[in-house]
N, C-alpha and C positions, 0 to 999 in steps of 0.2 A: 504493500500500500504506500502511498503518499505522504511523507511526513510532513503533518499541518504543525507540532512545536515547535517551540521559539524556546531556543536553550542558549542561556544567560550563567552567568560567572559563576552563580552557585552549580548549575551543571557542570561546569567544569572543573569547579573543585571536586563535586559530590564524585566524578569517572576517573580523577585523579584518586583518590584516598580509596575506590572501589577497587581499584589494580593492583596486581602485586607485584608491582616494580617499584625501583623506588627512587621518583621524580625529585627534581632540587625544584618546590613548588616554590620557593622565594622567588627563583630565576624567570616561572610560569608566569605566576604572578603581575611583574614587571611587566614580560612582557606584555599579557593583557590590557596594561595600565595605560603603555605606549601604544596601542591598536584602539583601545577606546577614547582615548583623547583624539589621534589622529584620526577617525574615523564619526569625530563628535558631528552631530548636524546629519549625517549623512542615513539615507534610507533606501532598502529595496526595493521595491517593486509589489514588492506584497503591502509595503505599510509597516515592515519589524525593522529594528533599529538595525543597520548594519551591520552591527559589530556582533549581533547573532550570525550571522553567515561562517566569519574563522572561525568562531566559538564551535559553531559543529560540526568543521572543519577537523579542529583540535580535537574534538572526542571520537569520531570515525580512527582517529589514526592513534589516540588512546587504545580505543579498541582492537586495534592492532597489536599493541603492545612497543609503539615507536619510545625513543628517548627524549629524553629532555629538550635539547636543543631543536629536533623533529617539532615537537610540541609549540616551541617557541615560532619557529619559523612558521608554524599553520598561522596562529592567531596575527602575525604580521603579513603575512602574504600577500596583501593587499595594498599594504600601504604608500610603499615607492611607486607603483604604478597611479593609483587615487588621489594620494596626499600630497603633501610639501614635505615626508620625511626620506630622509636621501640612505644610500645604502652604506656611505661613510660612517653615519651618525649609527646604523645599527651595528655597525664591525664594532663600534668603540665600545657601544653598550650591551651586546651581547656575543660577540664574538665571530670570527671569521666564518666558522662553520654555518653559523646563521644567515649570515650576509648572503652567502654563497648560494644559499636552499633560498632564501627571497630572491634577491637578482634570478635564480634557473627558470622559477614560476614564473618571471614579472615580462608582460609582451613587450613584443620590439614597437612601442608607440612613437618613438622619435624618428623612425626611417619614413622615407616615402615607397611607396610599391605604385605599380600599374595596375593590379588589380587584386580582389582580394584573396581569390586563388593563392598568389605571388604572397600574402601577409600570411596569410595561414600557413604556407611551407615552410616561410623563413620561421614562424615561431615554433615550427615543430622540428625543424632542425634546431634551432636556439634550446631548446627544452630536453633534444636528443643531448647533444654535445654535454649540457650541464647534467644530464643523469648517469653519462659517463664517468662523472668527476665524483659523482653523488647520486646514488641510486636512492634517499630520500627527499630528492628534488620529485620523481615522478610519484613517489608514495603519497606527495602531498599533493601533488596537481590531479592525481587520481580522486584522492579524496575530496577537495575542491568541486571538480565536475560532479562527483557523487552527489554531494548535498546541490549542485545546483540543478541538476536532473530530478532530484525532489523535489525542488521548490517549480519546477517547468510553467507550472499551472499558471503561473502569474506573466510568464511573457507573453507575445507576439505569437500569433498560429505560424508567423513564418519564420520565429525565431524558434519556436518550439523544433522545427522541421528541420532549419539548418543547425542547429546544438545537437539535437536528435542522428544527424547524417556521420557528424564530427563524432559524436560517442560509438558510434556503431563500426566508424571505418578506423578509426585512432583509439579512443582513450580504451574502449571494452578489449581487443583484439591487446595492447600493450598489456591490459590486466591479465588478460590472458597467457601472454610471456612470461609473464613475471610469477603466472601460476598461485594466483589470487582468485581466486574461483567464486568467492561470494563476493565481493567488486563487480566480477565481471556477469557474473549470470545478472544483477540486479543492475547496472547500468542496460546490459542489453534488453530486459524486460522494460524499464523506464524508457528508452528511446522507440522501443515498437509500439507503446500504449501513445505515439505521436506520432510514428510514419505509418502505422495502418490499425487504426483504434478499433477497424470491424473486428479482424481476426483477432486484435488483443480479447476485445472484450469476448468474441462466442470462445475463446480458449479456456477462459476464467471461468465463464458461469457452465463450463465441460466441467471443469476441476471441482467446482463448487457444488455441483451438481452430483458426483460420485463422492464427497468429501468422506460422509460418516461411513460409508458401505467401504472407503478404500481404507481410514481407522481402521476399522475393524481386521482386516484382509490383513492390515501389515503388522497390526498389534496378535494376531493370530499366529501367523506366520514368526515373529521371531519371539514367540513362548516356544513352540516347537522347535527353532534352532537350538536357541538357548540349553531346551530338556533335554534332546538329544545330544550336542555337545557336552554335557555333562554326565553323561554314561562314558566319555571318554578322558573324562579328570579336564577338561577344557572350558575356561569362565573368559570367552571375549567379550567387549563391550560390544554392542548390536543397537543400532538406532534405523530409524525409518528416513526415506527422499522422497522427493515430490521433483520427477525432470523441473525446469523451468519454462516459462512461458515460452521465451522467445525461443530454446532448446526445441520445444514441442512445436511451433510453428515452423523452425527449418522442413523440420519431417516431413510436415504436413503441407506446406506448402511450396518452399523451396524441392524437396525430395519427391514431390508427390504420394505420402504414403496414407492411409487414413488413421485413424485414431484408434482403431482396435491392431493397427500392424505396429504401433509403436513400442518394442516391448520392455523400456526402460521407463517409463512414464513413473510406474511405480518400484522403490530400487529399495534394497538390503542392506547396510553397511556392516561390516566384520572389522574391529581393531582387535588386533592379537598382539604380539611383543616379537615376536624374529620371523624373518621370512621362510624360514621352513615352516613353520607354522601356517602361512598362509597357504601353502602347498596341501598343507595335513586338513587344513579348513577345506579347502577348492573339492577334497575330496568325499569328505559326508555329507559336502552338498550338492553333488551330484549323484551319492548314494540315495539322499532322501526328495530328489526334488529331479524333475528329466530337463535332461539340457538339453535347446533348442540349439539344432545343427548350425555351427559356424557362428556364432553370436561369442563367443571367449577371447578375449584378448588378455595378453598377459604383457602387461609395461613395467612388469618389474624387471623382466631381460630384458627389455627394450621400452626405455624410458621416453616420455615425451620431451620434444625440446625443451620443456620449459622443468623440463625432471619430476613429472608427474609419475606417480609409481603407485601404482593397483591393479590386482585380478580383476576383472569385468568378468561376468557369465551370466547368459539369460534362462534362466529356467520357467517351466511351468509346473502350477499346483493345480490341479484339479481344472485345467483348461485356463485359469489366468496366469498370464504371462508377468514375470518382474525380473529384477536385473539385482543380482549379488557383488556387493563390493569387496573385497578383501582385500587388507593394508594393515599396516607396523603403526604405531603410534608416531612412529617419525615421518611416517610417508604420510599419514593423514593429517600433521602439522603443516607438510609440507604442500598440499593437496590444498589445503584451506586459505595459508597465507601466502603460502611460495616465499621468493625471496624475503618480507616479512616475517616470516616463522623463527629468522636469526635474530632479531629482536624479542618475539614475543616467548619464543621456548628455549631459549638458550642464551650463551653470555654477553650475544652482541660480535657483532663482525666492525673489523675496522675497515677505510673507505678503499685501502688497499686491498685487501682479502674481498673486497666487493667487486672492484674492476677486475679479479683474474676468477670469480664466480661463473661455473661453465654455463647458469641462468642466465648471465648478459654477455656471451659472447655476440648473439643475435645485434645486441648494441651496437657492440664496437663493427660489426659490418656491415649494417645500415650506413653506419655514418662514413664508414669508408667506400661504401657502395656510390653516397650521393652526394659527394662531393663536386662532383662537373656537372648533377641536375640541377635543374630552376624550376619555380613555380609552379606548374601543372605536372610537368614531369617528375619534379620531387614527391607530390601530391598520390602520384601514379603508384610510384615506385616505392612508396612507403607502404599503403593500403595491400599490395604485393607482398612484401617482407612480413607485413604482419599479420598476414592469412591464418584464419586459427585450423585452417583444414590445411593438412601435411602428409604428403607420401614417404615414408622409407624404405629407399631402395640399395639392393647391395653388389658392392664392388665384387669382381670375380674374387678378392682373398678376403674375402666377407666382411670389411669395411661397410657399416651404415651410414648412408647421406639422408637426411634427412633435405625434403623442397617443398616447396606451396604446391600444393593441388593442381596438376593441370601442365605444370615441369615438365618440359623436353628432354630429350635427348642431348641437347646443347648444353641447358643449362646442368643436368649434370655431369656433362665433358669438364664445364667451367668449375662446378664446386669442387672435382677433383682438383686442380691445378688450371693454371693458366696456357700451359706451355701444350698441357692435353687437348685443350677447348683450339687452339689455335692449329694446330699438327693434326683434328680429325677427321677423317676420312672416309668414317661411316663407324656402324655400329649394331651390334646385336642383343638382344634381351632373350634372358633365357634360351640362348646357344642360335636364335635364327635370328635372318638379319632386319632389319626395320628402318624408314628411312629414319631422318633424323628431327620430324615434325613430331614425332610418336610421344603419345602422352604417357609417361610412364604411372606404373600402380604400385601401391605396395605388395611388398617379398620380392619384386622382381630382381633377378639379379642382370646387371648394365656390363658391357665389355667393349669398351670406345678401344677404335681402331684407326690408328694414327702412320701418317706418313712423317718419316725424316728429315726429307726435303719437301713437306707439305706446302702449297700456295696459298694456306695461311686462311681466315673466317670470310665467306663470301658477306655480300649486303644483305640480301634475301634473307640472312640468319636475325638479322634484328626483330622484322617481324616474327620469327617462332619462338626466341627465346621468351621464355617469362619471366625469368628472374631478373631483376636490375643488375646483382652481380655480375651476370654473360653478360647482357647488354652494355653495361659500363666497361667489360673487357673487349668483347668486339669493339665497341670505339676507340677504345686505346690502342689496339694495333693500327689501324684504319687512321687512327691520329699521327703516329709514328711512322707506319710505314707509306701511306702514301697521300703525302702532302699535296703535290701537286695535281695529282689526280682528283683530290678532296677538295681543293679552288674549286677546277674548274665545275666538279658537281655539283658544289655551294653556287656557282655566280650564274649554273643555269638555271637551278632551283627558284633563285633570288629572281631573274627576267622573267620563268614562268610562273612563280605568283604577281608579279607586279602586272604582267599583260593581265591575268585571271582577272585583277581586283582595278586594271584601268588607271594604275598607278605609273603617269607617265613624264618625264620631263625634257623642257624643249633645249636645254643644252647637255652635255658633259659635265661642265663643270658646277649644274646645279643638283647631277644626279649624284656624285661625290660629295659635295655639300652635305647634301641629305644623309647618306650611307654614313659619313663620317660621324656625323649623330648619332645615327644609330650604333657605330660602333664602339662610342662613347657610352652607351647607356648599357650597354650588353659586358661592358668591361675586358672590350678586345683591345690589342696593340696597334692591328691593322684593322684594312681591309680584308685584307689576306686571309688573318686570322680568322675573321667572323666567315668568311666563305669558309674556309678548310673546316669548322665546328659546324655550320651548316652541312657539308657534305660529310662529314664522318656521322651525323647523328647526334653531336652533344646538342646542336640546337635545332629544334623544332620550330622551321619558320611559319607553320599556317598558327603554331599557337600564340606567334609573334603577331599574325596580321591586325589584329583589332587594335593594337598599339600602335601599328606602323600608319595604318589606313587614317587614324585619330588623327597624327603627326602630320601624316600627308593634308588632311586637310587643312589642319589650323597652317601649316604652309604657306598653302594655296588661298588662304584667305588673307593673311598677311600683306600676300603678294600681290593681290589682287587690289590692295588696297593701296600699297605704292604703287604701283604701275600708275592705277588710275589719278593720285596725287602729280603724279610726273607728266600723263596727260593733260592735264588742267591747266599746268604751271607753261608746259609749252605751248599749248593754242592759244593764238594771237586773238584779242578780245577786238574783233571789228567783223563787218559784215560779213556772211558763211560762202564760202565759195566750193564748200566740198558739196558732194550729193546728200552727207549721211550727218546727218547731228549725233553725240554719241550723249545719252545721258543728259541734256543740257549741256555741253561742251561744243562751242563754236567753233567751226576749224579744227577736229581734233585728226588725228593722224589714222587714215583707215585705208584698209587692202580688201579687195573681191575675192571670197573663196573662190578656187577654182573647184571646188566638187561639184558647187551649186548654182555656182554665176547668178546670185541675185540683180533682177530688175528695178528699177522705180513703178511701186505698186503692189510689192511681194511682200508679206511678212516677216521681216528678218526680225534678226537677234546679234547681238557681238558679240564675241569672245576676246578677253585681254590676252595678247601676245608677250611674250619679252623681247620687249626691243625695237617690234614692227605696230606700235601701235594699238587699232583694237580690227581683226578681222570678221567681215559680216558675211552671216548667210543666211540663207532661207531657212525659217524658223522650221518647214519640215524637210529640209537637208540630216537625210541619215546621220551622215557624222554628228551633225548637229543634238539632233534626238538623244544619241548613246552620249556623249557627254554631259546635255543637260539631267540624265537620270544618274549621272554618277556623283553620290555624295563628294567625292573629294573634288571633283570640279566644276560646281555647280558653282561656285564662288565668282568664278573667273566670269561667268556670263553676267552682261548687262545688256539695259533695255538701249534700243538706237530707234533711230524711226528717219524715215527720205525727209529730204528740207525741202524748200518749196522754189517754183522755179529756177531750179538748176537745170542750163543747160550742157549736158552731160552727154555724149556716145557709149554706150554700154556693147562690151562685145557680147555675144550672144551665140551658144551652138545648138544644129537644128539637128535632127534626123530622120532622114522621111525614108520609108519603106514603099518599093512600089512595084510594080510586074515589071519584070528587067525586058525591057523592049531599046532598038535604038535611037538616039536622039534623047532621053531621058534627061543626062545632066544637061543638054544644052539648050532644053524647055524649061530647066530648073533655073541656071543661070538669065535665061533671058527675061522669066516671070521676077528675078530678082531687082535686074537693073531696069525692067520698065517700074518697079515701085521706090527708084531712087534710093538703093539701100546700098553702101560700100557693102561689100564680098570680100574678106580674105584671106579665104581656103574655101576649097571644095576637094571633096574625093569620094570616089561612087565603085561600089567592086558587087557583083553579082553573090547570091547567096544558093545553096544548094536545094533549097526547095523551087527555085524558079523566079524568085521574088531579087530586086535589087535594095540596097544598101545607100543613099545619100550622105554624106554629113558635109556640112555646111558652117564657116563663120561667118555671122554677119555683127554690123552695129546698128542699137538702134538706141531710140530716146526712151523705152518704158517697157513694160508689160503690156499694156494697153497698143503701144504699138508691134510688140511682137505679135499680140493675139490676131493682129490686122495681117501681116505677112506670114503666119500660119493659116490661117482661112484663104488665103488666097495662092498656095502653093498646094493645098489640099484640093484644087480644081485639077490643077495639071490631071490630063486623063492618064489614068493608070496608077497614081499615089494612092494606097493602101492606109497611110496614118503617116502625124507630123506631130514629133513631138521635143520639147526641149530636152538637150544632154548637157551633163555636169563635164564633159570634156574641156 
């Protein structure tokens, strides 16, 4: 359920003095002191005083069995980020370790990012790096999000849904490494009661609905374990499960399965004291109970990553189905808190015995994984690494790899070695060959087959790997060994999005301009560089274009706007001698497209040039059209309109179609100069249907007179159609 209390300093005395650790509560204290002052005035969203928020911050991670300082740094957690207290002022006042564990929570609010994609990566890499240092940095950002997944109820439905997406793909999936099991089952249940509240709630009132009938079942059931283990001198402790929500919804909807195939829904727990014993348990309850075929897994020989360690087996009693646990008392410490459990059931780990912990190697390779990602791609590649569904598979000399779900061939070329993933040449699973897109299962055993003088990870391999690992080793060879070839793939990459997205510029030197920006923002050296990270794959230019396309317009608007100041300043303020007024602007400097050859009388439009003034065309001139619909240079276009009595010659091209007979152009020509019109081309060539071909330049004063020596070239006997061409 939804925690509606509001827990204040006596609560967190009263979980302090509940504990049997033994906290330096002066030190707690203090700090409280310093978080309620700083934190004075200040209120949630609910309407409770702020300073409830770290307070139940502090006792989630009480209830952990965290230390002192742990403690300290909950109840301040906020403060650098919210307040005017600085992280100098806490080193002095409570020590470096503190400082260390506030600054790893507090977001990077002083940078700027391009979007918020880009903020959310950099803070989870910021949060990554400092749990490296401090694996109480994430115990308390855990805890943090926990109590604010409680309190949900009070945000925004679209804040509920993006906090909701963040816990599900980040904070739950890290609980989960970290092998914090009651964390993570209950953030995941809190975030699905917001991304899909149907299936939350008909899941509840499923469970609610069996509740006393499944009592009864499980209270039944281990009176019976219980009796019978003790016909064998044997007193485990036995407690009853209930799966979890959002557990039971994978099943069910993620897996396709229904509700009665689920056969852990209802589960057994066994803590005994050595692992032979759990062997010796595994056994009378299979003696007293029928095991359902292929349902046993045993992770005490093969541990989960996160060093999860338990018998699983599904048996049935009398047609219902339930799941038996069996575990050590060390494993079910370890099951419950994970890395936490060295806090709460033992003497305490130092921050060094943390960082060589086989629980956070996962860390340390993340963060070496994503070191050359950015923002969407960190994003990617993180929710990747911390897949809580994992295959293990085994090397032919029975080495286990553990990967995400879903893991190539490739990628585990790559988690063996780097030099393997680069030299392979194919490969076989369980003795036949498979290509190397093959999604591997668990037990499989993998047998990569490597050349000497191999030619090294094709491109094609990017899209199959899954793990960021490969993929960040593919590009490093690809970075390494071929530079040149990685330009020139970047700088075509770079031309075919820019035609795509109509991103065009009328010199060289203003398309370097541009680039150079960008290669500023991206934290290249060169040009060069940014193309060679383009063509190896560290940079993903279409996830770049919404930024670039942005840039491109504010640009082009810019531009647009000196250009047109420079036109202003040059037309001479006296009477208009040109055809075209641009905007209000007397005399301003203009050119005839040649796509469209506008007349006086056409619709036009202008477009600002560099350097040649403003060029006009007919408003439904093609080119015309596709530029005016492209955001980035809609800028450029302004309004022009014909002045009045100018007299102007306008060149003009015709094209008349007609039954190719002879004499043709020399009725054409002669209907021309009886209507006093200069001619200054003609060319006529037959056409394979029978039909002849005209084109024609002439000058005239308007539309209106063109539309005149159109109707009267359309008499010539034998003309087909006469129509104006953009020649």
């Amino acid at each position: 359920m939804i925690q509606t209390k509001i827990e204040n300093h006596d609560d967190l005395i009263a979980a302090l003095k509940a504990s049997d650790k033994d906290y330096d509560i002066e030190k707690i204290e203090r700090a409280y002191e310093v978080a309620d002052k700083a934190h004075g005035g200040q209120v949630r969203r609910s309407g409770d005083p702020y300073i409830s928020h770290p307070v139940s911050v502090a006792i989630i991670l009480i209830g952990m069995g965290m230390d002192t300082d742990c403690i300290c740094a909950a109840l301040l957690h906020d403060v650098v980020e919210d307040t005017a207290v600085t992280l100098d002022e806490l080193k002095k006042a409570f020590g470096a370790d503190v400082a260390v564990m506030v600054g790893g929570v507090t977001k990077l609010t002083n940078m700027t990012f391009s979007t918020k994609e880009e903020q959310q990566a950099e803070n989870i890499r910021k949060m990554l790096l400092a749990m490296n240092e401090d694996i109480r940095v994430i115990l308390i950002k855990l805890a943090d999000r926990l109590h604010n997944m409680r309190t949900m109820q009070y945000q925004t439905p679209e804040k509920q849904r993006s906090k909701s997406h963040e816990t599900m793909e980040i904070y739950a999936p890290i609980a989960h490494r970290l092998g914090i099991r009651s964390i993570k089952d209950e953030l995941e249940d809190l975030a699905l009661r917001y991304l899909d509240p149907v299936a939350y709630k008909e899941i509840e009132e499923r469970l609610d609905m069996n509740k006393k009938e499944r009592e009864e079942f499980i209270k039944s059931v281990q009176k019976r374990i219980l009796d019978r283990f003790a016909e064998y001198g044997f007193h485990p402790h036995i407690e009853g499960r209930v799966k979890s929500i959002y557990g039971i919804y994978r099943k069910i909807y993620v897996k396709g399965k229904s509700f009665e195939e689920i056969y852990d829904i209802y589960a057994v727990r066994l803590i005994v004291d050595t692992t032979n014993e759990c062997y010796n348990a595994l056994g009378i309850i299979h003696d007293m109970f029928t095991p359902i075929p292929n349902r046993f897994k045993d992770y005490i020989s093969t541990p989960k990553p996160n060093q999860y360690q338990s018998l699983h087996t599904s048996v049935l009693d009398h047609g219902v189905p339930f799941e038996v646990q069996i575990r050590t008392w060390d494993m079910h410490y370890t099951a419950e808190y994970g890395i936490a459990a060295h806090w709460k059931y033992k003497a305490g780990i130092s921050k060094g015995d943390v960082k060589s912990d086989k629980q956070l190697e996962w860390v340390r390779k993340i963060i070496e994984s994503q070191q050359e990602a950015e923002g969407e791609d960190l994003m990617r590649n993180i929710r990747t690494d911390l897949s809580s569904d994992d295959v293990f598979v085994f090397t032919p000399k029975g080495d286990v790899k553990n990967l995400p779900a879903g893991s190539t061939i490739i990628d585990f070329a790559y988690a063996i070695h780097t030099a393997v993933g680069n030299k392979m040449t194919g490969a076989k699973v369980d003795g036949r060959i498979v290509p190397l897109s093959y999604e591997l299962k668990t037990g499989e055993i993998v047998e990569i087959l490597t050349a000497k003088n191999g030619t090294g990870p094709k491109r094609g391999w990017l899209e199959i790997a899954k793990t960021s690992e490969a993929r960040n080793k593919i590009r490093g060879w690809f970075k390494r060994e071929r530079r040149d070839e990685n330009i020139a793939a970047g700088k075509a990459v770079v031309e075919q999005e820019f035609k795509r997205n109509q991103i065009r510029f009328d010199t060289e030197e203003g398309y370097l301009a541009f680039m150079d920006d960008l290669v500023r923002r991206q934290h290249k050296d060169s040009l060069d560089d940014l193309y060679a990270s383009i063509g190896y794959g560290g940079l993903v230019l279409s996830h770049l274009m919404p930024r670039i396309k942005d840039a491109y317009a504010k640009q082009t608007s810019d531009f647009a706007a000196q250009e047109l100041e420079k036109l202003k300043k040059a037309a001479a303020p006296k009477k208009s001698n040109t055809p075209v007024i641009v905007d209000g602007i007397v005399n301003c400097q203009v050119k005839f497209a040649k796509c469209c050859n506008p007349l006086p009388g056409d619709d036009i439009v202008g477009f600002i040039t560099r350097g040649y003034g403003v060029s006009v065309h007919k408003r439904d001139c093609v080119n015309a059209q596709a530029s005016l619909n492209d955001v980035a240079q809609k800028e450029r276009w302004i309004k022009v309109r014909w002045a009045e009595d100018v007299p102007v010659d306008f060149r003009s091209s015709l094209q008349i179609i007609a039954t190719d007979r002879d004499g043709l152009a020399m009725d054409v020509t002669l209907a021309i100069a009886n209507l006093r019109v200069p001619l200054h081309e003609i060319t006529a060539r037959g056409l394979k249907n029978g039909n002849a071909e005209v084109l024609l330049t002439i000058s005239t004063q308007g539309k209106e007179h063109l539309d005149t020596i159109i109707q009267r070239l359309k008499k010539i006997p034998g003309v087909i159609s006469v129509e104006r061409s953009g020649k």
